[in-house]
VEXDOTOR-578023 format. One record per residue (C-alpha): residue number from 1; residue in one letter; chain; x, y, z. Coordinates in steps of 0.001 Angstrom, whole numbers, plus 500000, padded with zeros to 6 digits. Layout:
<rs>
+------+------+-------+--------+--------+--------+
| resi | resn | chain |     px |     py |     pz |
+------+------+-------+--------+--------+--------+
|  NUM |    A |     A |      X |      Y |      Z |
...
+------+------+-------+--------+--------+--------+
</rs>
This chain:
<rs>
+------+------+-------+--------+--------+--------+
| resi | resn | chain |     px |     py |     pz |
+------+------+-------+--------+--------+--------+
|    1 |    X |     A | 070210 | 724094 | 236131 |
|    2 |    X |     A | 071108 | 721939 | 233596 |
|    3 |    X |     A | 072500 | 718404 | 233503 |
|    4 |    X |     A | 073999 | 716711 | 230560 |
|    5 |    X |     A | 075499 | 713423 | 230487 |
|    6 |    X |     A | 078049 | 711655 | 227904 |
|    7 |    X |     A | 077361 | 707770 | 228386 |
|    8 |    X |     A | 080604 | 706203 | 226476 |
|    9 |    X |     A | 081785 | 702409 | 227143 |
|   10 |    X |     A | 084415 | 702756 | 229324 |
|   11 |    X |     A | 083271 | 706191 | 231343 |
|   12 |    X |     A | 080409 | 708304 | 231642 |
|   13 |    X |     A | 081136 | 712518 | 231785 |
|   14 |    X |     A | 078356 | 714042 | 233723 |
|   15 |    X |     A | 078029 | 718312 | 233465 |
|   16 |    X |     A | 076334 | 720651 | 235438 |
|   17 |    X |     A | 075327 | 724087 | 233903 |
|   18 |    X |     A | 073934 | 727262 | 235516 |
|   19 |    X |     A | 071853 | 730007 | 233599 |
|   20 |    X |     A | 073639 | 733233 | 232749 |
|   21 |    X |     A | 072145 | 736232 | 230790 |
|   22 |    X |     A | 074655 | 738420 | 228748 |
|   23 |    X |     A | 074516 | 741877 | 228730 |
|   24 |    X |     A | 075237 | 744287 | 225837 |
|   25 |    X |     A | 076582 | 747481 | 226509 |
|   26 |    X |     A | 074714 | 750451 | 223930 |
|   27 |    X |     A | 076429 | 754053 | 224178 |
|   28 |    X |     A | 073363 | 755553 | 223292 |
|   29 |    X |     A | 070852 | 754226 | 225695 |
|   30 |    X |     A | 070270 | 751362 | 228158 |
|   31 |    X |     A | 072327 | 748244 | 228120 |
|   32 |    X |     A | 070297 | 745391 | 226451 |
|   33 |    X |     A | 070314 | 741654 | 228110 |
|   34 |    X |     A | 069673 | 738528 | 226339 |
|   35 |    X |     A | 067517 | 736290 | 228053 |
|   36 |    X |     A | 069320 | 733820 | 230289 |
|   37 |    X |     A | 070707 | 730675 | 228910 |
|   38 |    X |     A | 072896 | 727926 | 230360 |
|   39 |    X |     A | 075842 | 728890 | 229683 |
|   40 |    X |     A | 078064 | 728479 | 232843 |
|   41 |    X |     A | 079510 | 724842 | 233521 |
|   42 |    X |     A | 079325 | 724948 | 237632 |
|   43 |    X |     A | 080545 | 720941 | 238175 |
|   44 |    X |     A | 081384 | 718068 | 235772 |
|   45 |    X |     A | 082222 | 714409 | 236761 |
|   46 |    X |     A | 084016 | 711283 | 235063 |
|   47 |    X |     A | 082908 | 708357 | 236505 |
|   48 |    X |     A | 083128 | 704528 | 234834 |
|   49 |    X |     A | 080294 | 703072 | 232776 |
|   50 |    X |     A | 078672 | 700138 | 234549 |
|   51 |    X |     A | 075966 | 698350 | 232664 |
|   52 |    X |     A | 075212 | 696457 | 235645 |
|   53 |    X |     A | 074141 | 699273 | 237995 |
|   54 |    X |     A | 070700 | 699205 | 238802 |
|   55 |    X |     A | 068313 | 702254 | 239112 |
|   56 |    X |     A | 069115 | 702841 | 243030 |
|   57 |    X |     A | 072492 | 702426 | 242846 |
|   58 |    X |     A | 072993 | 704854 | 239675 |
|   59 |    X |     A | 070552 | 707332 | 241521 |
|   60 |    X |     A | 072809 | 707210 | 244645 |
|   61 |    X |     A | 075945 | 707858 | 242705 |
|   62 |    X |     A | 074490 | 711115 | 241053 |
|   63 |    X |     A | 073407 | 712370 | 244366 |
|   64 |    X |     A | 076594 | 711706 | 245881 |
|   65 |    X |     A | 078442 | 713695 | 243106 |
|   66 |    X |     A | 075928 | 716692 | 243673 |
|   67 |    X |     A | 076221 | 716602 | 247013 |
|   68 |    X |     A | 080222 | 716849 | 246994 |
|   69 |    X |     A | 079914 | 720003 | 245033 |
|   70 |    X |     A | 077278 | 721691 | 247509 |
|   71 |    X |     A | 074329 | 721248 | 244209 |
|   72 |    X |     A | 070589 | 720300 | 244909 |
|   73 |    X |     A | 069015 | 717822 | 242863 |
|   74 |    X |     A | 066022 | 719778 | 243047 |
|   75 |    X |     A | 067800 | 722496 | 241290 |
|   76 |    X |     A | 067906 | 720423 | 237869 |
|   77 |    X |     A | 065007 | 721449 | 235434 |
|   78 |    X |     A | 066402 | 719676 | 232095 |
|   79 |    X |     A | 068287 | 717091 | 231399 |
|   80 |    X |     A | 069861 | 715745 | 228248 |
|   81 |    X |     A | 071223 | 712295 | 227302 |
|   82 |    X |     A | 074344 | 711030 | 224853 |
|   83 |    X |     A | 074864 | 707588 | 224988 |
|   84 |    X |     A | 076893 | 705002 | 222593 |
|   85 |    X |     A | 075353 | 702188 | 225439 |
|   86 |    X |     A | 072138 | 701341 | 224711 |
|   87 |    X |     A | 071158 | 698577 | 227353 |
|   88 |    X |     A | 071953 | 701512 | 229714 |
|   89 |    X |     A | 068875 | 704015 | 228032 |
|   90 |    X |     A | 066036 | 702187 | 230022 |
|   91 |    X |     A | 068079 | 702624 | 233117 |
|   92 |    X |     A | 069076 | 706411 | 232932 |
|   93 |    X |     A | 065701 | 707105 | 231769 |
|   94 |    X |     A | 064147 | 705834 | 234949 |
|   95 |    X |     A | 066453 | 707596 | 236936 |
|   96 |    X |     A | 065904 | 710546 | 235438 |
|   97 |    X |     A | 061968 | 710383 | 236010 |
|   98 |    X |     A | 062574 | 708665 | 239976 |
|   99 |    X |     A | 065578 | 710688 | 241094 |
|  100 |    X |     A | 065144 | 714013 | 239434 |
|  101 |    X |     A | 060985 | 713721 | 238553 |
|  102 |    X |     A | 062211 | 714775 | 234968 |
|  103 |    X |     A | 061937 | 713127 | 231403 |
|  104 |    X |     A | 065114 | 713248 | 229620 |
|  105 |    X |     A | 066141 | 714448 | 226238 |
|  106 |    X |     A | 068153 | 711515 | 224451 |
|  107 |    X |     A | 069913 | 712556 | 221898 |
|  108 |    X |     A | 068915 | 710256 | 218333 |
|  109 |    X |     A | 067676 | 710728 | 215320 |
|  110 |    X |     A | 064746 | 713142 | 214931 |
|  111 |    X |     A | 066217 | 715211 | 217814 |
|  112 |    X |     A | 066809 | 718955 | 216720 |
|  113 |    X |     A | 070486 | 719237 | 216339 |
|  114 |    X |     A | 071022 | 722073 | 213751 |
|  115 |    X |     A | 073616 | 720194 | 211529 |
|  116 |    X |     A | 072457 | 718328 | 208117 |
|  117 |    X |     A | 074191 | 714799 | 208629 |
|  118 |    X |     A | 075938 | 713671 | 204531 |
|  119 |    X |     A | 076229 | 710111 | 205785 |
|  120 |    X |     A | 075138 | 707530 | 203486 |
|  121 |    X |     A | 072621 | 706118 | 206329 |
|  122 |    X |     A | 072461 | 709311 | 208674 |
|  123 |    X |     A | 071128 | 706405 | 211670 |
|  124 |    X |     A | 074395 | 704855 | 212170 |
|  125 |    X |     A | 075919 | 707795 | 213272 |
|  126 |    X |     A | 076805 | 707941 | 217077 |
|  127 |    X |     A | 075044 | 710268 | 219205 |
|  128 |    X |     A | 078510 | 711535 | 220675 |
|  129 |    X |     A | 080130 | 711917 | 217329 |
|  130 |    X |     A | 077059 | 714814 | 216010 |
|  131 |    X |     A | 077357 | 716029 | 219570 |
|  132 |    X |     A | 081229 | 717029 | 219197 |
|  133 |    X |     A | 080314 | 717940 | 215742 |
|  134 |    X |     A | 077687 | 720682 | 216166 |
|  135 |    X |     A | 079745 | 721836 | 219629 |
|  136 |    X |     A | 083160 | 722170 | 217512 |
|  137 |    X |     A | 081193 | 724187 | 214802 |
|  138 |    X |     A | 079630 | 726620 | 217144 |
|  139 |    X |     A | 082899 | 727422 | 218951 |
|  140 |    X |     A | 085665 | 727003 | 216130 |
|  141 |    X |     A | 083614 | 727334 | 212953 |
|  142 |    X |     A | 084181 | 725182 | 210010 |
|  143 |    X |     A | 085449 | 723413 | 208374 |
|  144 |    X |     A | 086997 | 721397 | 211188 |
|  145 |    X |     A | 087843 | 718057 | 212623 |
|  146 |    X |     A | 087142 | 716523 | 216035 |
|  147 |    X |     A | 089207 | 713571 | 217179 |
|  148 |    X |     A | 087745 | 712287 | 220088 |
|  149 |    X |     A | 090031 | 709684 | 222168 |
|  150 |    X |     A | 087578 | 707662 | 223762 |
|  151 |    X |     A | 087387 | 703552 | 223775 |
|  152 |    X |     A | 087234 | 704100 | 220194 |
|  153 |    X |     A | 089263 | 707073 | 218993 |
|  154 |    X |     A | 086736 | 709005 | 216187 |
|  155 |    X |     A | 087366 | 711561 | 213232 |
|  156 |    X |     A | 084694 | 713351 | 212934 |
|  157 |    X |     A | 084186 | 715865 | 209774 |
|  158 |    X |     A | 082084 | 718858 | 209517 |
|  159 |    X |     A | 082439 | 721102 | 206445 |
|  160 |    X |     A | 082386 | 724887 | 206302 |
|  161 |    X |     A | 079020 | 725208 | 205956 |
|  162 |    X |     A | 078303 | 723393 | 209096 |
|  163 |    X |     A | 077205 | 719619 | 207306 |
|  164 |    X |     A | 078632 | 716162 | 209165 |
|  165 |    X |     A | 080439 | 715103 | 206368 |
|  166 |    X |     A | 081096 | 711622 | 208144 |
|  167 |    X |     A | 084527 | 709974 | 209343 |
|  168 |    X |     A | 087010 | 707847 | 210280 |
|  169 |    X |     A | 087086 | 705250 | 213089 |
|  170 |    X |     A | 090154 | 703595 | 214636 |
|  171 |    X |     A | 090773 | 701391 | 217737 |
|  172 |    X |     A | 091387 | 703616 | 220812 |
|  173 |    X |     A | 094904 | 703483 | 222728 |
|  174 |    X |     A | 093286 | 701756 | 225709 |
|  175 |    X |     A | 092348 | 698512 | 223569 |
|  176 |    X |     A | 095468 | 698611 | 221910 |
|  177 |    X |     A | 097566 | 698763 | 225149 |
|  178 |    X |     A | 095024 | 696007 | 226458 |
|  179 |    X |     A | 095380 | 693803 | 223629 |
|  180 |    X |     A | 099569 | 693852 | 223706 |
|  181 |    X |     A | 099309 | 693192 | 227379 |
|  182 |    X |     A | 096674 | 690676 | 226902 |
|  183 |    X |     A | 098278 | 688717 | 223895 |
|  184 |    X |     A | 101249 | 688319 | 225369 |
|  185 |    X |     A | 103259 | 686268 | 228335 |
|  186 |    X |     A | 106068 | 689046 | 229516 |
|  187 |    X |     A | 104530 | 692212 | 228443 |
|  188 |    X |     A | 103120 | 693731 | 231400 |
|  189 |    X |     A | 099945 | 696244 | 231536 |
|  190 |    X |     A | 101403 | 699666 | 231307 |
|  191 |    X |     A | 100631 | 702923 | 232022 |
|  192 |    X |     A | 099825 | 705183 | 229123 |
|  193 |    X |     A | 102411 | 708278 | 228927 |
|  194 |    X |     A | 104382 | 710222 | 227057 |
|  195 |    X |     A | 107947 | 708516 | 227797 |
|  196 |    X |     A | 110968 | 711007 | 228461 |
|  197 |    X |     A | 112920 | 709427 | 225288 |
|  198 |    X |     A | 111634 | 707352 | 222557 |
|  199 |    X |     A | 114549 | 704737 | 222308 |
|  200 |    X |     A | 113474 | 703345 | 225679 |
|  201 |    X |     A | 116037 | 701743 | 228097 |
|  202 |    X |     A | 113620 | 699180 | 229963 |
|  203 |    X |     A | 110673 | 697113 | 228843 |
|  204 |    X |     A | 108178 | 699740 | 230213 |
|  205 |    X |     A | 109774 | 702461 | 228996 |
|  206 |    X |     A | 109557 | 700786 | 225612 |
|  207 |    X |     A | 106387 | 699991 | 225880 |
|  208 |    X |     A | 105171 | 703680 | 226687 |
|  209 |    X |     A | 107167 | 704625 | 223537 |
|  210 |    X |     A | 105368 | 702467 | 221152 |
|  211 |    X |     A | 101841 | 703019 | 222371 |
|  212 |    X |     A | 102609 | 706929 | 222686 |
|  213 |    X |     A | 104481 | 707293 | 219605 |
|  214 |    X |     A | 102856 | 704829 | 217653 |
|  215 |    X |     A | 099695 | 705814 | 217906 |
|  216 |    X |     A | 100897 | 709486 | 217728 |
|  217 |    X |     A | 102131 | 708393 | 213857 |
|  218 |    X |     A | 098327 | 707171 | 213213 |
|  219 |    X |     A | 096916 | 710362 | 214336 |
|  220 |    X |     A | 099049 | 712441 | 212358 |
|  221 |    X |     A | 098716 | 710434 | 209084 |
|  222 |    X |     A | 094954 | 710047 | 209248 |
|  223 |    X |     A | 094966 | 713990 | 210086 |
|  224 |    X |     A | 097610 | 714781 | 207318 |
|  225 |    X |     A | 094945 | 712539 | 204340 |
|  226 |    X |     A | 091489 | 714513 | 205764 |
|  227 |    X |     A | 093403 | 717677 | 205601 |
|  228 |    X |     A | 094331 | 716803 | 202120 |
|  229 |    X |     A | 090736 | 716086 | 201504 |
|  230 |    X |     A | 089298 | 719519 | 203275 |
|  231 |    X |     A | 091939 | 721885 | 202971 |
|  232 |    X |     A | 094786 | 723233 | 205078 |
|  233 |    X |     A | 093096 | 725879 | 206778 |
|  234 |    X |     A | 090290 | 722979 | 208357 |
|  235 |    X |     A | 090757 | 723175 | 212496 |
|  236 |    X |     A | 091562 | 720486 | 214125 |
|  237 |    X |     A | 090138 | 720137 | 218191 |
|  238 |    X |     A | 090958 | 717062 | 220112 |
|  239 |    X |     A | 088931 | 715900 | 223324 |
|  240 |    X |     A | 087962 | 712432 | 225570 |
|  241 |    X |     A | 089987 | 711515 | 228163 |
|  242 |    X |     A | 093247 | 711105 | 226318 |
|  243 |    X |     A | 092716 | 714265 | 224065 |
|  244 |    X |     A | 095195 | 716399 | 226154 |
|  245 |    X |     A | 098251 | 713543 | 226043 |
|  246 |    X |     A | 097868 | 713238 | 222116 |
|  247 |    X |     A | 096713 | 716478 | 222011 |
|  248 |    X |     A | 099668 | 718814 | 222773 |
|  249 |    X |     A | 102107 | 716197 | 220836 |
|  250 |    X |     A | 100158 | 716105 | 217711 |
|  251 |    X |     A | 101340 | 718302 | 214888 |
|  252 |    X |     A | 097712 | 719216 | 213573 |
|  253 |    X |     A | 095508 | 719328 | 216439 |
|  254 |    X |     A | 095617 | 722978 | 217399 |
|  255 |    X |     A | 092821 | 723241 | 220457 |
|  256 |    X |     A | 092215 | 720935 | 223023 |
|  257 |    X |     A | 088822 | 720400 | 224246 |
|  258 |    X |     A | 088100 | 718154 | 227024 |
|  259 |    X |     A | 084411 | 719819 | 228033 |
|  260 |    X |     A | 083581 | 720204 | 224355 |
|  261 |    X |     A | 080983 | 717078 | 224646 |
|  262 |    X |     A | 079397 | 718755 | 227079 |
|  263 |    X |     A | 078759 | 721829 | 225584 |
|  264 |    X |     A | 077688 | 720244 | 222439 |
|  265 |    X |     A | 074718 | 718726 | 224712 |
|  266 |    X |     A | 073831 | 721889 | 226387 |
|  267 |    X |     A | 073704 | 723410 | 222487 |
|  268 |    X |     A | 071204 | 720864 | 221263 |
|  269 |    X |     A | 069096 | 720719 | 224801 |
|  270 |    X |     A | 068748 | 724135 | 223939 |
|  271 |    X |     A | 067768 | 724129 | 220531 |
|  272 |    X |     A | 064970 | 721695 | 221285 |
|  273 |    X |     A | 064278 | 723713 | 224571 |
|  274 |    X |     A | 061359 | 726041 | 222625 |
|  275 |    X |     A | 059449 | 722748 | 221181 |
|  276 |    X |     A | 059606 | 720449 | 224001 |
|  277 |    X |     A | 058741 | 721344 | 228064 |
|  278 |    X |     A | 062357 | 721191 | 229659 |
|  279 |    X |     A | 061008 | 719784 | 233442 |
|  280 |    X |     A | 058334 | 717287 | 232552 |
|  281 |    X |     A | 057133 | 714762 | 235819 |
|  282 |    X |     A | 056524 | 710978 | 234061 |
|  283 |    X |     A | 053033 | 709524 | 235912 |
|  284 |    X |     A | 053939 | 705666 | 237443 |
|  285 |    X |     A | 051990 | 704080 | 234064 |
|  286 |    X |     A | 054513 | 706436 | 231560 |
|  287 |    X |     A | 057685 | 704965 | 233470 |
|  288 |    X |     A | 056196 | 701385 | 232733 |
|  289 |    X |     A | 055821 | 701888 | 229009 |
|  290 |    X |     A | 058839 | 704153 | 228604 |
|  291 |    X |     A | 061637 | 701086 | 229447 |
|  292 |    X |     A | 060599 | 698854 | 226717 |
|  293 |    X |     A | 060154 | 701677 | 223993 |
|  294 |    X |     A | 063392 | 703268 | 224410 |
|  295 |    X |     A | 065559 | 699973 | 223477 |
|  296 |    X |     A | 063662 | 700048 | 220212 |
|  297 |    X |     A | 066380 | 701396 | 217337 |
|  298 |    X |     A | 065008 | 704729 | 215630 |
|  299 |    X |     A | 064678 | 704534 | 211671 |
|  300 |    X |     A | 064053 | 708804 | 211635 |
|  301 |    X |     A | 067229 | 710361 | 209876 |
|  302 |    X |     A | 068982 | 713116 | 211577 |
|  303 |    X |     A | 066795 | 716215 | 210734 |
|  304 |    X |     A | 068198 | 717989 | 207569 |
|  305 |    X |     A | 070180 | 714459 | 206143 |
|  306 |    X |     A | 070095 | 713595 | 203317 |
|  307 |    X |     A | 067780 | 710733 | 202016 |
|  308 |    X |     A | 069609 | 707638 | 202229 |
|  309 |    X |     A | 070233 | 706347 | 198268 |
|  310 |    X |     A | 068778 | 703113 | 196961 |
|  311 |    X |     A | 070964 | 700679 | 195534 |
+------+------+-------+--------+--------+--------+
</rs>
């Protein structure tokens, strides 16, 4: 099995995935079978993102979740890494090699990901944000947006030829909700919904209408100017844990994806699979060393970017 996990600031996804080989039927002879790849999601979690978790306790927590779904840890023979949290790497990393007795794949630049990044410094760009692109462009085809409502709610671009054309980045609906609520005396902290009316007949009821509406408005315009930019016929797939509340109200966003992370991990764990051994034990000395290296930034450029120009 597989295990992929989504590290974001406010929650961490965590998927499962089985091998399954596809047969093709032939009228004229023998069915053919592909060679098994993980392609069946058997359990995913959503759990909250605490930096100050040590080793233990985040190794407990993934065995708990495995064990509620009946899975063996001993099962897992790859596992593969998104994270936007970067004091967190060291600590996944190690609990990957003590819990599991694998080294992980992070995704980062110089990882095989199959999609030429246009940015101006290919770098900057989030792990999560090529991870939704190269998943969206393997299932929907191109070109296409993602909008992925997460802490921070993300446009990402990806032409038809399958290049990350880059983005647009806007405050998620969480911060806004926790900033009103926050900057103000009477306001209280409200749940995030899609109200029965707009013109709402209470304070909370207002409230619900201007986050949900509001921010509906944003998505829409910023969707209505890329569209402008890539052409009407450019798909549009929404996912993150609010994807399915702005989703269905949105009058662009035609697919809703909330596993589409996921898969966009198990695509790129598999690309890589053929260069680099999938179950790999880490010696006591290599678990030493490997903390301190992997807070150190990587200057590699996505493979197939562009060079960054000199000005």
């Amino acid at each position: 099995m597989l295990l992929v996990l989504d590290v974001g600031n406010t929650n961490t996804v965590l998927g499962v995935f089985a091998k399954v080989a596809k047969v093709h039927p032939a009228p004229d002879g023998p069915a053919m079978t592909d060679s098994p790849k993980y392609g069946l999601l058997v359990a995913n979690w959503r759990v909250s993102t605490n930096q100050t978790q040590t080793v233990d306790e985040y190794g407990v927590l993934f065995r708990n979740l495995f064990a509620m779904d009946n899975l063996e840890v001993a099962g897992i023979h790859g596992i593969v890494i998104s994270s936007v949290v970067p004091p967190l790497d060291s600590t996944l990393r190690q609990v990957c090699e003590r819990y599991f007795n694998i080294k992980p794949l992070f995704i980062e630049p110089g990882v095989k990901t199959g999609m030429p990044v246009q940015y101006e410094n290919p770098a900057e760009v989030g792990a999560d944000r090529i991870v939704n692109a190269v998943a969206a462009f393997e299932k929907y085809g191109g070109p296409c947006v993602v909008v992925d409502f997460g802490t921070a709610t993300t446009f990402d671009c990806v032409t038809a030829k399958g290049e990350y054309q880059g983005g647009v980045i806007c405050p998620g609906i969480g911060i806004s909700a926790g900033a009103l609520f926050e900057r103000t005396a009477r306001l209280p902290r409200v749940d995030i919904r899609k109200p029965a009316r707009v013109i709402g007949s209470t304070t909370v009821g207002s409230l619900q209408s201007g986050l949900y509406y509001g921010y509906l408005g944003l998505v829409d315009g910023i969707l209505e100017l890329l569209l402008g930019e890539m052409g009407k016929e450019t798909r549009v797939v929404a996912t993150g844990g609010l994807g399915s509340l702005i989703g269905t109200g949105s009058k662009y966003i035609k697919h809703v994806d909330d596993l589409l992370t996921l898969e966009g991990l198990r695509i790129i764990w598999e690309r890589n699979a053929a260069s680099k051994p999938s179950r790999e034990a880490a010696p006591a000395k290599a678990q030493k060393a490997a903390a301190p290296a992997a807070e150190k930034p990587s200057s590699k450029p996505w493979p197939g970017s562009k060079p960054r120009s000199s000005r």
